[in-house]
Structure formats: structure tokens, C-alpha cells
Backbone as CSV, one residue per row, in Angstrom:
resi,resn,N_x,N_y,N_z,CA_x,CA_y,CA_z,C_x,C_y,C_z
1,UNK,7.657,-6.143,11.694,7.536,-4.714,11.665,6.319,-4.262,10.869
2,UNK,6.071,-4.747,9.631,4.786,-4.873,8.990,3.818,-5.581,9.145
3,UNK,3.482,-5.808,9.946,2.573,-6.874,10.303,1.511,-6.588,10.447
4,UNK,1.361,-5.619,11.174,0.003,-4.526,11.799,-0.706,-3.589,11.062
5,UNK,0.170,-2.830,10.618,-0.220,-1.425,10.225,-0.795,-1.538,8.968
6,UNK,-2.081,-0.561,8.776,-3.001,-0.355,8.050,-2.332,1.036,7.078
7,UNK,-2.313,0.435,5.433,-1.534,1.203,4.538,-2.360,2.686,4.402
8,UNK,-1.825,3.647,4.347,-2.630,5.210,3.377,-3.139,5.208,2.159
9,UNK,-3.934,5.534,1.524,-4.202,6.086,0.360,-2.855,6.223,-0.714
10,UNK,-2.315,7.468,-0.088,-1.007,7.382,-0.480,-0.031,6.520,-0.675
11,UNK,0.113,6.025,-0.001,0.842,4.509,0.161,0.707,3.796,-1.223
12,UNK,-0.800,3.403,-1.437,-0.735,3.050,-2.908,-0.611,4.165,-3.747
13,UNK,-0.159,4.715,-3.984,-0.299,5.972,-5.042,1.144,5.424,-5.280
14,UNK,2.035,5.384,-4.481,3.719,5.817,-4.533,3.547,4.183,-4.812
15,UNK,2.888,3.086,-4.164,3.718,1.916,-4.813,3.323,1.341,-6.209
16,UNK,2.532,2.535,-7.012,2.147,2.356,-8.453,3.704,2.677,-9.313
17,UNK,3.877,4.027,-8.832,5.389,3.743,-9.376,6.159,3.226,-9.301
18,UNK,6.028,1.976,-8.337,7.221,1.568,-8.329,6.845,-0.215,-9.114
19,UNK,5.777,-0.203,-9.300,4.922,-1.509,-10.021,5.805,-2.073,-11.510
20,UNK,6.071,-3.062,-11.715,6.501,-3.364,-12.621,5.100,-4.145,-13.600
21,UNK,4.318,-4.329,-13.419,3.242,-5.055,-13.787,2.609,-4.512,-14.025
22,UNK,1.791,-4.226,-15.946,1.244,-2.956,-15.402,-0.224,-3.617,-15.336
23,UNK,-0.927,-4.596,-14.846,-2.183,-4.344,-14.132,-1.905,-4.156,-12.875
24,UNK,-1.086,-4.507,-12.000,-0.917,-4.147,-10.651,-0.963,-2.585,-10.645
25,UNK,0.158,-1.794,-11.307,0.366,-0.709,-11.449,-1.178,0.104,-11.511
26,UNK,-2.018,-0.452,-12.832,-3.343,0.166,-12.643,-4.113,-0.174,-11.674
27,UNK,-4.430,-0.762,-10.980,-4.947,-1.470,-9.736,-4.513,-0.405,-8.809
28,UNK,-3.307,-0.415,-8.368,-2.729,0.832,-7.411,-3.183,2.176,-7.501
29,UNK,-3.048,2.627,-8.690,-3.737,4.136,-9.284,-4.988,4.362,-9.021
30,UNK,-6.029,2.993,-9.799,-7.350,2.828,-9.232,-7.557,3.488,-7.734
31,UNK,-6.768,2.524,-6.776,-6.991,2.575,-5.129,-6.781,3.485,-4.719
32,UNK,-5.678,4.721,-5.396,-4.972,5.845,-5.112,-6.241,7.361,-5.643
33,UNK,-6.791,6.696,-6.134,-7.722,7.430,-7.093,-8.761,7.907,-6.502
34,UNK,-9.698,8.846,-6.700,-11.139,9.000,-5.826,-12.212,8.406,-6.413
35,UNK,-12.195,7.755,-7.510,-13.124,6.949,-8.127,-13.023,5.496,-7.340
36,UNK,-11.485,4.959,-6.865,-11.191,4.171,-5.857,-11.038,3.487,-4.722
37,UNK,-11.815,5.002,-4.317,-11.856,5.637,-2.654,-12.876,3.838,-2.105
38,UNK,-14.098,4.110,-2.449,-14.647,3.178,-1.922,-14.571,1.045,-2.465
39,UNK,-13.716,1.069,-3.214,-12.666,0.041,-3.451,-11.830,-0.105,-2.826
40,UNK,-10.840,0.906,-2.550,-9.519,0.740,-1.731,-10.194,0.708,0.178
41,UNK,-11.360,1.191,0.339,-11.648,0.699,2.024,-12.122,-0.286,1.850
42,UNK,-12.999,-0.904,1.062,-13.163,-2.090,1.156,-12.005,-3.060,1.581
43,UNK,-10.998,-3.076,0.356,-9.937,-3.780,0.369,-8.550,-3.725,1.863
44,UNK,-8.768,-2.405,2.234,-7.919,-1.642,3.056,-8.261,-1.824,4.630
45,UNK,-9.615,-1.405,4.910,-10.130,-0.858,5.972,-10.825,-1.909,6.291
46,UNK,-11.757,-2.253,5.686,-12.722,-3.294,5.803,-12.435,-4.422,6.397
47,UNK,-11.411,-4.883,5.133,-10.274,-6.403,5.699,-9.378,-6.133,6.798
48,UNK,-8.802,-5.110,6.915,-7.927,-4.761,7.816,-6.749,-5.300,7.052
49,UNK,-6.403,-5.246,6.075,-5.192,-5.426,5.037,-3.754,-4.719,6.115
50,UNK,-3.154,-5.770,5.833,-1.394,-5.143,6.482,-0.836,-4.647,5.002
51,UNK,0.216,-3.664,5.844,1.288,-3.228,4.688,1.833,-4.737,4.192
52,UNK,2.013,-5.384,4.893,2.687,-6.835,4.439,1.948,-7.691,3.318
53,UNK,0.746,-7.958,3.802,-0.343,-8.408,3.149,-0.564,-7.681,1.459
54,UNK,-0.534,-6.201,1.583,-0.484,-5.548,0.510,0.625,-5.611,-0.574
55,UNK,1.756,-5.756,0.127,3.105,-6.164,-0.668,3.013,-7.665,-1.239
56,UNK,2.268,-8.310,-0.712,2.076,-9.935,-1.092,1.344,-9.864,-2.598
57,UNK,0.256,-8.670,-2.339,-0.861,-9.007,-3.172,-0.385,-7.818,-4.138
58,UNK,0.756,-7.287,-4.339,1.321,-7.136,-5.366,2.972,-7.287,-5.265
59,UNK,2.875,-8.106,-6.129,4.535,-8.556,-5.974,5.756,-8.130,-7.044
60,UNK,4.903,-7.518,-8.073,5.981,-6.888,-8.958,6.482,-5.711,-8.302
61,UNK,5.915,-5.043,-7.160,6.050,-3.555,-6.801,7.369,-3.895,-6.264
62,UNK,8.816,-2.888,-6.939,9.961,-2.941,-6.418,10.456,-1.964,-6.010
63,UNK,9.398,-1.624,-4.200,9.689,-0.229,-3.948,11.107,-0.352,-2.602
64,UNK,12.360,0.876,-2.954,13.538,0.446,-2.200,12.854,0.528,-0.832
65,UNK,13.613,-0.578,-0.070,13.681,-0.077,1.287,13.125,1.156,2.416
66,UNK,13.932,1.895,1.652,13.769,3.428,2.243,12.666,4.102,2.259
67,UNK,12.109,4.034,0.899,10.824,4.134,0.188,9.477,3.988,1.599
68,UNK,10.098,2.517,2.085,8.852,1.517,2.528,8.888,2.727,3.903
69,UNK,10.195,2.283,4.426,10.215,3.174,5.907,9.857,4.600,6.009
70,UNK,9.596,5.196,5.086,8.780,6.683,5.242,7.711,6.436,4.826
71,UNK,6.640,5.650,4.233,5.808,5.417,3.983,4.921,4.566,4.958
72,UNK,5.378,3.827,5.907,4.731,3.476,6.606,4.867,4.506,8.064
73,UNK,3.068,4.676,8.456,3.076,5.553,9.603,3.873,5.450,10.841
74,UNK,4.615,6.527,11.598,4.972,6.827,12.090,5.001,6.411,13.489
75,UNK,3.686,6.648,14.260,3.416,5.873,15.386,3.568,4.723,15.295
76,UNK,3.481,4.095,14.233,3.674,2.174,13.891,5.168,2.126,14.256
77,UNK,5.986,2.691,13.544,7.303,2.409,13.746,8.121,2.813,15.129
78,UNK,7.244,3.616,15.710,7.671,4.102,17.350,7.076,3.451,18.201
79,UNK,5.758,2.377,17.333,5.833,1.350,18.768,6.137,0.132,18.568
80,UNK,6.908,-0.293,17.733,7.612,-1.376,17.311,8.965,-1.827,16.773
């Protein structure tokens, strides 16, 4: 289900709160940030980073379930 889809801006913003680590946590904020902007496409856009991939490469983030499924876009989840 995550496999594909390319995370929001937002996306990291919300999984800073939920970071237990706090360099991950700052890392997220960073990406969420506009000082970040051209860090987080690199990392995001560039690579073509999955939501999955992103959850890998932070692993303290203990965001519920529910959390994940409104956070990931919409059309992703209606065509899969």
C-alpha cells in the first residue's frame, strides 16, 4: 500500500511529533521547514523516496495507524 507514493511536506511535519528520537524529530522539522524546502526535495522528490522508505529511515517515529491513513494522499489509496 506504501510502496509508491511520494510523502508531503506535511507529512513530515506531523511525523516529527510523533518521533521519539530527538535527532530524527529535528531532521523532520528541518524537512517540514522552509529553510528545508530544498533538502526535503532533494531527499523526497529527487530520490523518489516512498512513504515506506521514509518510515524506514526514521524508525523511532510512532505514528498510530490512523495517523498514517489520512496522511497519505488520497488518489494513492483509491488506486490501490
Amino acid at each position: 500500500m506504501f510502496t509508491s507514493a511520494s510523502p508531503w511536506r506535511y507529512f513530515f511535519e506531523v511525523m516529527s511529533f510523533f518521533a521519539t528520537a530527538e535527532h530524527e524529530k529535528e531532521r523532520l522539522q528541518y524537512f517540514a521547514s522552509p529553510k528545508g524546502r530544498d533538502d526535503l526535495y532533494q531527499y523526497n522528490q529527487k530520490e523518489r523516496i516512498t512513504v515506506l522508505e521514509v518510515l524506514e529511515d526514521f524508525p523511532s517515529v510512532q505514528m498510530p495507524f490512523e495517523w498514517l491513513l489520512q496522511l497519505v494522499p488520497t488518489p494513492f489509496l483509491l488506486l490501490h
